[in-house]
C-alpha positions in Angstrom: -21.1 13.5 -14.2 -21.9 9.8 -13.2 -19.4 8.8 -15.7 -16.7 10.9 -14.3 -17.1 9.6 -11.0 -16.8 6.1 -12.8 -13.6 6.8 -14.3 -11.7 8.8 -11.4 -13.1 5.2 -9.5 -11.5 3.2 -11.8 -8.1 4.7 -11.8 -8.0 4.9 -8.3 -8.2 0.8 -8.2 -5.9 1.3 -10.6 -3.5 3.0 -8.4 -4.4 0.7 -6.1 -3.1 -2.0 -7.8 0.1 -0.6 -8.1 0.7 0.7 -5.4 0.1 -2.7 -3.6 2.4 -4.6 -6.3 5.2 -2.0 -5.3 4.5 -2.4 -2.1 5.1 -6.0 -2.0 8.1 -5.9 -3.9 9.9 -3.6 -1.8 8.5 -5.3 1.2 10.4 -8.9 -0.4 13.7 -6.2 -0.5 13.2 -5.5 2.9 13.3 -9.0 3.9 16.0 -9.8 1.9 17.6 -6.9 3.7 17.2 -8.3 7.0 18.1 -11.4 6.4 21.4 -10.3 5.2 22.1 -8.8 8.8 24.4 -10.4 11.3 21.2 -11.0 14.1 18.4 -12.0 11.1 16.4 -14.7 12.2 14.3 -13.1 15.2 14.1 -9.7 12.9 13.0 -11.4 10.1 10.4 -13.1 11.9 9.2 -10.5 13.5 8.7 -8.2 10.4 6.7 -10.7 8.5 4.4 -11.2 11.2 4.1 -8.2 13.0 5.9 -5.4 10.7 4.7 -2.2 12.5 6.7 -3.5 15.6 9.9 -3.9 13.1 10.0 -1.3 11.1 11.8 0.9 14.2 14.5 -1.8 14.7 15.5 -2.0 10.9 18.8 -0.3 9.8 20.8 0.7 6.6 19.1 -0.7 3.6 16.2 -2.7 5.2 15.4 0.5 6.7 15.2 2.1 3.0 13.0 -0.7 1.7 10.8 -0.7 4.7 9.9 3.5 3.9 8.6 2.8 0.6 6.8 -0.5 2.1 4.9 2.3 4.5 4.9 4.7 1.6 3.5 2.2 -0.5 0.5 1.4 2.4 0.0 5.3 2.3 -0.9 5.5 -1.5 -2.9 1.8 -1.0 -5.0 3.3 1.5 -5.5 6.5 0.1 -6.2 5.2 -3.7 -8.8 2.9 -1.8 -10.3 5.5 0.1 -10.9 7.5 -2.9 -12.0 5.0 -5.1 -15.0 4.2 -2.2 -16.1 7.9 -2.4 -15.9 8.1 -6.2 -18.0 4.9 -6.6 -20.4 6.3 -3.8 -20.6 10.0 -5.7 -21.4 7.6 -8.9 -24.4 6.0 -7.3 -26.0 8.5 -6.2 -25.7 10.8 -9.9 -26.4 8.0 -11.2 -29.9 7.4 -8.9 -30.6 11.4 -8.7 -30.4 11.7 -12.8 -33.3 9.3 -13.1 
């Protein structure tokens, strides 16, 4: 059971991983995005230094990038979360089976 526990751990970084590389790419879109607007330059600065206060101000196709950038965080988050509990269920078979 240990080394199921192991494994689900292991693709959860995996998903992880990805999700944080797709997270970062469409976060680059978004800024691209917003850069292409007609008012860009306090926008742009505000969403790469404080992008929850942003994301309510972005429109059209910034606004687009900027879901899957939260999107993204979701599944980061949540593939971390797991992979912590699967590496914790993992110790502990593996300390109980002894």
């Amino acid at each position: 059971m240990a080394q199921v526990a192991y494994i689900v751990a292991g693709l959860a970084v995996a998903g992880a991983i990805a999700s944080w590389i797709v997270g970062a790419a469409c976060y680059v879109r978004t800024l691209r995005a917003v850069a292409r607007t007609p008012e860009p330059r306090g926008l742009v600065l505000r969403a790469a230094i404080a992008w929850p206060f942003a994301v309510g101000r972005l429109q059209g196709q910034a606004a687009v990038h900027a879901a899957a950038v939260n999107k993204a965080l979701v599944a980061f988050f949540a593939c971390l979360m797991v992979a912590v509990s699967a590496i914790s269920v993992a110790t502990n078979l593996a300390r109980v089976s002894r």
